[in-house]
C-alpha positions as CSV (number, residue, x, y, z in Angstrom):
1,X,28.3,-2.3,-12.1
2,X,30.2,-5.4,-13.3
3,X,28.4,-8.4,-14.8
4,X,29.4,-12.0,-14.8
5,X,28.4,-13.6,-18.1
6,X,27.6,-17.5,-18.1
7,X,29.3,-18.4,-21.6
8,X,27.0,-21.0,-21.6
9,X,23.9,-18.9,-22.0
10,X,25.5,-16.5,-24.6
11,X,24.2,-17.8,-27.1
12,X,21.0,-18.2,-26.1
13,X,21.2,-14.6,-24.8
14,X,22.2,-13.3,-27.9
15,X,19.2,-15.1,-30.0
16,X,16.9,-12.9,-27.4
17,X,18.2,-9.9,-27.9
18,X,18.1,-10.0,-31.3
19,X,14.5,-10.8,-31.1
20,X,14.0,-8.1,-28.9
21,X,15.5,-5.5,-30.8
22,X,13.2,-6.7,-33.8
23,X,10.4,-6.4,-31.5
24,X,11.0,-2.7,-30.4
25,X,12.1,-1.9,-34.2
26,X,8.3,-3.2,-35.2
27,X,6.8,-0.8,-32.4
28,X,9.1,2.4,-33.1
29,X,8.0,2.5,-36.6
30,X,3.9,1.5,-35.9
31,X,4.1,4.3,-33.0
32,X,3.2,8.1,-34.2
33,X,5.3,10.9,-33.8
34,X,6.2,12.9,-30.9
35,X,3.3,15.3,-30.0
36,X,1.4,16.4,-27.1
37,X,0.0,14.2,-24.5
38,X,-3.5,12.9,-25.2
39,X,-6.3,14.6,-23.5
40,X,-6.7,12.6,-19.8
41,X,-9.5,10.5,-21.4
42,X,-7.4,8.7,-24.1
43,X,-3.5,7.9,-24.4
44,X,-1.5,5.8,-26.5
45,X,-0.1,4.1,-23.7
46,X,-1.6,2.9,-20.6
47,X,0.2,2.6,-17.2
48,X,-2.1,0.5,-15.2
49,X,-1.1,0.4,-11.3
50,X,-2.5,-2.1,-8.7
51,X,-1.4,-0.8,-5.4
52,X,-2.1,-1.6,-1.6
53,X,0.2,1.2,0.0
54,X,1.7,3.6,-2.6
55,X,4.4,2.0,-4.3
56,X,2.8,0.6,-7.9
57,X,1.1,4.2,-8.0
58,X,4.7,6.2,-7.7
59,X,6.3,4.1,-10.0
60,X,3.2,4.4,-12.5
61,X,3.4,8.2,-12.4
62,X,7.2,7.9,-12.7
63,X,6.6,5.4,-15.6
64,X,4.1,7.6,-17.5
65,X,6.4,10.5,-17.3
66,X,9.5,9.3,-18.5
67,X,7.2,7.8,-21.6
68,X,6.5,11.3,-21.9
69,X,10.2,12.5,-22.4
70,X,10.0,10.6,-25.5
71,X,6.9,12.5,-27.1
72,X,4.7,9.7,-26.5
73,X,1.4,10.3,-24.6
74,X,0.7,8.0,-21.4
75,X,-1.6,7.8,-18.8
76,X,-1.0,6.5,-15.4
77,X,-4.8,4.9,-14.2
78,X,-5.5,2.4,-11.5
79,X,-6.8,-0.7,-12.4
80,X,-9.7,-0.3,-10.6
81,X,-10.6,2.2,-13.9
82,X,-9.4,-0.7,-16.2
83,X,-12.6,-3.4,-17.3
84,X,-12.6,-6.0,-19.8
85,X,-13.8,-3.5,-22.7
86,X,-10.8,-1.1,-21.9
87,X,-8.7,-3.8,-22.3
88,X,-9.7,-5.0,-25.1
89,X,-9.5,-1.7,-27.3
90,X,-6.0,-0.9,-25.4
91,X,-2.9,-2.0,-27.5
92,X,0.0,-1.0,-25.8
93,X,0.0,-1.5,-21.6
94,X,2.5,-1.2,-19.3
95,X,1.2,-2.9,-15.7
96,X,2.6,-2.1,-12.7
97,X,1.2,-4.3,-9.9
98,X,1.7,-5.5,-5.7
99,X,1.1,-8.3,-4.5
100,X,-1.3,-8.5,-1.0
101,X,-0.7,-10.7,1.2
102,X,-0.1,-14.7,0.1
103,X,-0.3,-13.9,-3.5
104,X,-3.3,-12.2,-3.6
105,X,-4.3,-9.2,-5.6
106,X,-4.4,-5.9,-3.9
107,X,-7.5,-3.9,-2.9
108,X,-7.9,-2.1,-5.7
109,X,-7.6,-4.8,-8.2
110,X,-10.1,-7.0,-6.5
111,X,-12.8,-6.5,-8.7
112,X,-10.1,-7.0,-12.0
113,X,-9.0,-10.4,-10.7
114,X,-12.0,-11.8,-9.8
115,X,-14.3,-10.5,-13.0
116,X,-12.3,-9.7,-16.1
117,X,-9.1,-12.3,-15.0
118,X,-12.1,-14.5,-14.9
119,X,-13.0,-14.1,-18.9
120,X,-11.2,-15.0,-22.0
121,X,-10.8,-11.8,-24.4
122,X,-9.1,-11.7,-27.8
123,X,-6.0,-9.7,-26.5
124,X,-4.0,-10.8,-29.7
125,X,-3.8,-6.7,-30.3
126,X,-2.5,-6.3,-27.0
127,X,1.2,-4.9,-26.0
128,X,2.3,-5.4,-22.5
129,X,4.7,-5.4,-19.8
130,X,4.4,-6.6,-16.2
131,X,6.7,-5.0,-13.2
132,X,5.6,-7.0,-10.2
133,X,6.2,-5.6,-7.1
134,X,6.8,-8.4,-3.9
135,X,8.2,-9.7,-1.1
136,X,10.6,-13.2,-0.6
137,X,9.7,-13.9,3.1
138,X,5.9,-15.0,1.7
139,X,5.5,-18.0,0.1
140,X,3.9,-16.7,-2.9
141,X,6.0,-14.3,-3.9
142,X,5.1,-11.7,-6.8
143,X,2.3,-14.4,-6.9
144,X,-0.8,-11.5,-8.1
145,X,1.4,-10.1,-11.3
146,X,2.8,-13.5,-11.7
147,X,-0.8,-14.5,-12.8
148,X,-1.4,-11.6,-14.5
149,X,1.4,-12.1,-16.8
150,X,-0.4,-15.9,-17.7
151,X,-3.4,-14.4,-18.3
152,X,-2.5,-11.6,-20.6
153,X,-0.1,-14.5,-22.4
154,X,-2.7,-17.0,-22.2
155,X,-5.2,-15.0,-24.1
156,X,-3.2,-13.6,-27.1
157,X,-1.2,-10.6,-25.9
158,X,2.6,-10.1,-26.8
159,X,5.1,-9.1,-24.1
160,X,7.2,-6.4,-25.0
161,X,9.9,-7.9,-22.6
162,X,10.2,-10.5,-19.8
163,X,8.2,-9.6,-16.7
164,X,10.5,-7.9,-14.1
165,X,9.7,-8.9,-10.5
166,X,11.1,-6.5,-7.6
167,X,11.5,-7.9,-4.0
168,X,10.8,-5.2,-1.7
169,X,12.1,-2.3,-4.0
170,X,15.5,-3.6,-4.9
171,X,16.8,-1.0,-7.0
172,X,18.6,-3.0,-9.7
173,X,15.6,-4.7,-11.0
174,X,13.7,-0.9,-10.5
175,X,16.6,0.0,-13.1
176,X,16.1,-2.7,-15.6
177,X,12.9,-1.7,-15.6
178,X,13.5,1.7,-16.0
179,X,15.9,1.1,-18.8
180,X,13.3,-1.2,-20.9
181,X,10.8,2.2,-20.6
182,X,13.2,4.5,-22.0
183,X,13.9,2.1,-24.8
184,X,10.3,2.2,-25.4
185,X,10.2,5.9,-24.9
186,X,13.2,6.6,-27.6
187,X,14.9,8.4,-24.8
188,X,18.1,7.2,-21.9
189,X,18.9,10.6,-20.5
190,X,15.5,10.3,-17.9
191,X,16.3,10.9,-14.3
192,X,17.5,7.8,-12.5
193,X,13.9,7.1,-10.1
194,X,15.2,7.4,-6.6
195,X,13.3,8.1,-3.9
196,X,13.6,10.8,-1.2
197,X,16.8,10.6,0.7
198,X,16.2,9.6,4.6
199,X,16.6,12.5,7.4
200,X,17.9,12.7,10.2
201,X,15.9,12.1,13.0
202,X,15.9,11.7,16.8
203,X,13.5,9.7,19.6
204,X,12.3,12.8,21.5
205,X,9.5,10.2,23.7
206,X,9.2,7.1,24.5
207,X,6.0,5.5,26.1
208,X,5.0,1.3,26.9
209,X,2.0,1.4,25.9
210,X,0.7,-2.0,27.0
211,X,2.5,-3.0,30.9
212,X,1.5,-5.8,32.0
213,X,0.2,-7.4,28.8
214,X,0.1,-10.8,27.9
215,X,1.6,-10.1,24.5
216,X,4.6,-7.9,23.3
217,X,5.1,-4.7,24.3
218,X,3.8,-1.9,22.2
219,X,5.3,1.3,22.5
220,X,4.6,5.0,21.6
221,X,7.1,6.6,20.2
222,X,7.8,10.2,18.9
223,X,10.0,11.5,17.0
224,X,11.3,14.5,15.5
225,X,14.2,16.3,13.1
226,X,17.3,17.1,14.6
227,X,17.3,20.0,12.5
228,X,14.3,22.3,10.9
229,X,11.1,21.7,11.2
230,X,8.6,18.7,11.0
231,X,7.5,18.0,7.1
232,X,4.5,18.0,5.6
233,X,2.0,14.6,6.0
234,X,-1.6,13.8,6.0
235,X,-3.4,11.6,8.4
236,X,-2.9,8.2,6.5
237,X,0.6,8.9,5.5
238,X,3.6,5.8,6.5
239,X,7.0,6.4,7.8
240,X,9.4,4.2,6.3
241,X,12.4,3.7,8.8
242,X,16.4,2.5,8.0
243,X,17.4,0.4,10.6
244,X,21.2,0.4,11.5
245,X,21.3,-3.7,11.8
246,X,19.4,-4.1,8.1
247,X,19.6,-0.3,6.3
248,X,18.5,-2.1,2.9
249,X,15.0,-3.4,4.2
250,X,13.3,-0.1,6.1
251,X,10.1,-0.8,7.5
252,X,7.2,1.1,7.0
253,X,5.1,2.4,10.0
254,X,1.3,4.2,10.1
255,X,1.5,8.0,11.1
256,X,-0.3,8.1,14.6
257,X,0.1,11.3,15.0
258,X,-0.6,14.9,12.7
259,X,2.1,17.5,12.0
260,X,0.7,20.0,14.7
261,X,1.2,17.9,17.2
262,X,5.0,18.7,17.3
263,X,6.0,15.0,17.1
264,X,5.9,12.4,14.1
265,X,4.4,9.4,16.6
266,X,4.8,5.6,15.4
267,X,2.9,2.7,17.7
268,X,5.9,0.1,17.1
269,X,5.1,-3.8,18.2
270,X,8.7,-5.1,19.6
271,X,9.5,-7.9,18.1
272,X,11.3,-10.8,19.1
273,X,13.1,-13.5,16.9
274,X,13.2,-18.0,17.9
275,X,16.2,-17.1,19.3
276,X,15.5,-14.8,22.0
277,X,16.9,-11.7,19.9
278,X,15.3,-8.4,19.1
279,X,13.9,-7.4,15.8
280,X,15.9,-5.7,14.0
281,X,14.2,-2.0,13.7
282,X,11.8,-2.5,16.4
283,X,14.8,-3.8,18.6
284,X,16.2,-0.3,17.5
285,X,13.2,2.0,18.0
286,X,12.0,0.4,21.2
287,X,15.1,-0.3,23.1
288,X,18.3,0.4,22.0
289,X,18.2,3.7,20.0
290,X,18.9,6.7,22.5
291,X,17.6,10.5,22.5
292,X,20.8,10.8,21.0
293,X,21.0,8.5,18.1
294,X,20.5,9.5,14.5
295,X,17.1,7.1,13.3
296,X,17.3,7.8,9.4
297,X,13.4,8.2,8.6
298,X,11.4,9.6,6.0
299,X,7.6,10.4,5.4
300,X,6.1,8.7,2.4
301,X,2.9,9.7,1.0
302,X,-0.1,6.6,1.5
303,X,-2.8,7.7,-1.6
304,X,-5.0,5.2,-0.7
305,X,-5.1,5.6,3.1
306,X,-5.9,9.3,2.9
307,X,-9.2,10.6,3.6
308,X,-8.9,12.5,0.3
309,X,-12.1,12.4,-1.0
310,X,-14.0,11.0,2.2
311,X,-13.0,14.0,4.1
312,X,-16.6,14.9,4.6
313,X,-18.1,12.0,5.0
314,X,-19.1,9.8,8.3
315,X,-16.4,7.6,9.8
316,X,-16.0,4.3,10.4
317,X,-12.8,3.2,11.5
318,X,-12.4,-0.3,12.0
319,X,-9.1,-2.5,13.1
320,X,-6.5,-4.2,15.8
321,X,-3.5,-3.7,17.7
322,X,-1.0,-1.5,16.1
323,X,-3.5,-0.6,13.5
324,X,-4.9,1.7,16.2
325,X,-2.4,4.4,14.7
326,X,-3.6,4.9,11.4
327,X,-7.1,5.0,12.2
328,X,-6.4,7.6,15.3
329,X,-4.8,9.9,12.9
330,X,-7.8,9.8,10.7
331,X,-10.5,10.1,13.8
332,X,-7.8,13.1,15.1
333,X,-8.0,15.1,11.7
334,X,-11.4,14.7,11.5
335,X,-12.0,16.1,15.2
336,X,-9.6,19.1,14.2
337,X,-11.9,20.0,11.3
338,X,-15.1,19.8,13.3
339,X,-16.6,16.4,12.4
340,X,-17.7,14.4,15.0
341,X,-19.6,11.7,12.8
342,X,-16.4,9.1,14.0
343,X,-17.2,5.4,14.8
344,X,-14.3,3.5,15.9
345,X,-14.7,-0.3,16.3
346,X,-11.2,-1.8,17.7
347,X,-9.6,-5.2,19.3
348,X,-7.2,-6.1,21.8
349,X,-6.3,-9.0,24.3
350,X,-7.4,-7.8,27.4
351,X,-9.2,-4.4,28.8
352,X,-6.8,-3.7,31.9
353,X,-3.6,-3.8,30.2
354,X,-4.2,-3.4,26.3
355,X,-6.7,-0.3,26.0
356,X,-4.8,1.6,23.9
357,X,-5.2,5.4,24.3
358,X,-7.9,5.3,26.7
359,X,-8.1,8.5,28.4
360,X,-7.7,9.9,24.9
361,X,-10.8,7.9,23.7
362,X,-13.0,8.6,26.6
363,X,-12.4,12.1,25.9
364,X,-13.1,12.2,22.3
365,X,-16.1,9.7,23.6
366,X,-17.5,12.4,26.0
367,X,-17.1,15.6,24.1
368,X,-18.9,13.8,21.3
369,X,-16.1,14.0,19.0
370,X,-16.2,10.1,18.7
371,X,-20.1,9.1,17.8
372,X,-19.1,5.8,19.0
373,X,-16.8,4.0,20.1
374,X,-17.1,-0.4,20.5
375,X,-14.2,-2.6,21.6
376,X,-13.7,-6.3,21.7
377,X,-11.1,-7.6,24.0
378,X,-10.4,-11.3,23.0
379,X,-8.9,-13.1,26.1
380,X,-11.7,-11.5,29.2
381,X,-13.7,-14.1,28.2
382,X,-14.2,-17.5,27.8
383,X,-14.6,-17.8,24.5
384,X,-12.3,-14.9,22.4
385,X,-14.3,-11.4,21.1
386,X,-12.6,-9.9,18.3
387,X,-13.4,-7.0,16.4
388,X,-15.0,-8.5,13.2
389,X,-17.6,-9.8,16.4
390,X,-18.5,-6.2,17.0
391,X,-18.9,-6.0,13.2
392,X,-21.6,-8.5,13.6
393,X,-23.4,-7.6,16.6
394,X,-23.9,-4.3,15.0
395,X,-24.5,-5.0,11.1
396,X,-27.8,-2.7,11.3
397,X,-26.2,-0.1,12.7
398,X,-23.2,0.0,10.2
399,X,-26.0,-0.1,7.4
400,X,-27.3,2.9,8.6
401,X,-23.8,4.9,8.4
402,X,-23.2,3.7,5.2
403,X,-26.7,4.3,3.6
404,X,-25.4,7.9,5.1
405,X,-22.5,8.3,3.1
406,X,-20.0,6.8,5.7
407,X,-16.6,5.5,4.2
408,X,-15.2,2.4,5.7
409,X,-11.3,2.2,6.8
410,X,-9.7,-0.8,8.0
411,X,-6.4,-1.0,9.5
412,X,-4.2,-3.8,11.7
413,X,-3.1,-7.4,11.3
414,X,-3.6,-8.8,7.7
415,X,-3.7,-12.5,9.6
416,X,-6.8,-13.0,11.4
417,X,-8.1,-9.5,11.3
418,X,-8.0,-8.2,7.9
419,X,-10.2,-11.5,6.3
420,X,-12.4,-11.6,9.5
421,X,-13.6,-8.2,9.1
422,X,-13.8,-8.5,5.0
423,X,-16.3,-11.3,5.9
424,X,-18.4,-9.5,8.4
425,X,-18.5,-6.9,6.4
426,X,-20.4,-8.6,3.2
427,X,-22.3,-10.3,5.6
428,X,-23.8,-7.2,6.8
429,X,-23.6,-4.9,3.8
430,X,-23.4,-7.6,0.6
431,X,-20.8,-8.8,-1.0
432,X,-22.2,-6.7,-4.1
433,X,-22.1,-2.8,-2.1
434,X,-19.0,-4.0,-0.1
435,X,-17.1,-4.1,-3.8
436,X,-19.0,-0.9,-5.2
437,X,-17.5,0.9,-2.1
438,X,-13.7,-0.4,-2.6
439,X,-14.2,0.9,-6.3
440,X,-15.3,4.0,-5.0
441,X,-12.7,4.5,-2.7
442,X,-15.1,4.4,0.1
443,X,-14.0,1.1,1.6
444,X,-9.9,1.4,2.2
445,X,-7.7,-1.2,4.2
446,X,-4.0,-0.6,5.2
447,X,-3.4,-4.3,6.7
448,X,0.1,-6.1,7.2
């Protein structure tokens, strides 16, 4: 790659670097020698990870390991595990964060933000680094580790190097980042971080979902290799899709569908632009991509949308729209396995032309693989019903599940949807067990 150099800057540059260099010096000689890692409950670096779909967490794992090329132990944790005293005895961190939403921190740094981002520690002893993970087209861009980064600054701790900020995984700043780690690590001959290669794929069905509805069409569609067999992916899981008309910005899709049902099935919402013109990958998957056509696609593993841990307990799956195929993956893998302790609570616009898998949901309904099953369809009424409504209406209910063991997964429109719910859902369970569950993983959103 060539670089254009502003003459102006250079020296400015140069004055940097050198202080940079004197930086890494000081921590090469303060850091001990290369040994095993740490056992899992110490390290002597830290990898913190905030992540709403998968990416902070890849890139911490990726992170920790290259550390370890170097002989230095690391430890990738989330920063749900990370509190004010952990902090506060750490010296050397390395934070790897999303941002959700309009500059809001993700799930599972909720409680982080709001309690120890809310005190003032002595950090002075504190190392760090911040890669922020965001997108341009919000307002707030990179705006959760943007305010990290103050914080850490504004209460003592010493950046090992500028925070990087990566606008929906651009791979040059990834490098730079990767680059100031294996300075860090002693090492530059780690694997470059790429990510799995896309496959070939093909549109083997294609269903409308929603004819006759007031709002855009949502379609069905299924897809599989055109060569081999299906891969491997768990109820939770995202597709990430290339589109011919913008390759370098895929789109990420929830899994409707599990692997033995022959077909990796997306719910895609077409999408149509001011000017009349399609969206640029739904355009593709909806309309204009034949049986034919190669759609480069590739399975990407969703941690935090996986029942994983919840696998045995009671269901309830709560969301909107397109959201519907996350949540029926999770209700289908549950069925497969025998559990039939499955609440689904889920909006639309209108009953006759937007109930979603209906025959499929009356089934589940009437064989008692679905314990229940509670829609709210805004527009057949006067005044609009959504699903945080049916949250309401049956608080006592949902205290009941929970008090049970149930785990709580939300998925569908971060507008509207994704707050409404949030709110119903402390005002029927507390604001207080609503952020015990999210720490526990048993209160999970995949929202967009």
């Amino acid at each position: 790659m060539i670089l254009t150099i502003d003459p102006v800057r250079l020296g400015g540059a140069i004055a940097l670097l050198g202080s940079y260099l004197a930086m890494c010096a000081a921590i090469w000689r303060a850091r001990p020698k290369a040994r095993r890692a740490a056992p899992s409950g110490s390290a002597d670096w830290l990898v913190v990870h905030a992540t709403q779909t998968g990416s902070a967490e890849y890139l911490a794992g990726r992170t920790a390991a290259t550390m370890a090329t170097g002989g230095l132990s690391a430890r990738a944790v989330c920063m749900s595990e990370l509190d004010a005293g952990a902090l506060h005895g750490a010296t050397r961190v390395l934070f790897i964060v999303s941002t959700y939403g309009e500059g809001d921190a993700p799930d599972s740094a909720a409680r982080f933000a709001a309690q120890t981002m809310g005190t003032a520690p002595d950090l002075s002893r504190l190392h760090y680094a911040v890669l922020a993970l965001g997108d341009t087209t919000y307002a707030n861009y990179c705006g959760f580790g943007r305010a990290l980064d103050g914080w850490l600054a504004a209460h003592g701790a010493t950046p090992l190097f500028g925070r990087i900020e990566v606008d929906r995984g651009n791979a040059e700043a990834l490098a730079e980042w990767q680059h100031h780690v294996g300075r860090l690590a002693g090492t530059s001959d780690a694997p470059d971080w790429e990510a799995p290669g896309y496959g070939d794929w093909r549109i083997a069905s294609r269903m409308l979902m929603n004819p006759g509805s007031a709002g855009a069409p949502l379609y069905r569609i299924g897809l599989v290799p055109f060569e081999g067999a299906l891969p491997d992916w768990e109820a939770g899981d995202l597709a990430q899709v290339s589109a011919p008309l913008d390759p370098d910005h895929p789109r990420e899709y929830s899994i409707a569908s599990l692997r033995g049902e022959g077909e990796l099935a997306l719910m895609v919402r077409l999408q149509r632009r001011e000017d009349g013109t399609l969206g640029a990958a739904s355009g593709w998957l909806c309309v204009h991509a034949l049986e034919t056509d190669v759609v480069k696609l590739r399975v990407r593993a969703h941690q935090r949308f996986r029942l994983n841990g919840n696998a045995a307990r009671p269901l309830i799956a709560i969301g909107n729209g397109s959201g519907l195929a996350g949540l029926r993956a999770l209700i289908k893998s549950r069925i497969d396995a025998g559990d039939g302790d499955n609440w689904l609570l889920f909006g639309e616009r209108n009953a006759a032309h937007d109930y979603l898998c209906r025959e499929e949901l009356q089934g589940w309904l009437a064989a008692s693989r679905l314990a229940r099953l509670d829609l709210a369809f805004s527009r057949d009424q006067s005044t609009p019903r959504y699903v945080q409504h049916l949250v309401r209406e049956h608080a006592q209910q949902l205290r009941s599940w929970v008090e049970e063991g149930a785990a709580i997964y939300v998925c569908g429109s971060l507008q509207g949807m994704a707050g409404g719910v949030h709110e119903a859902l402390v005002g029927a369970l507390g604001a207080e067990r609503v952020e015990a569950m999210a720490a526990q993983g048993r209160y999970r959103r995949d929202v967009y």
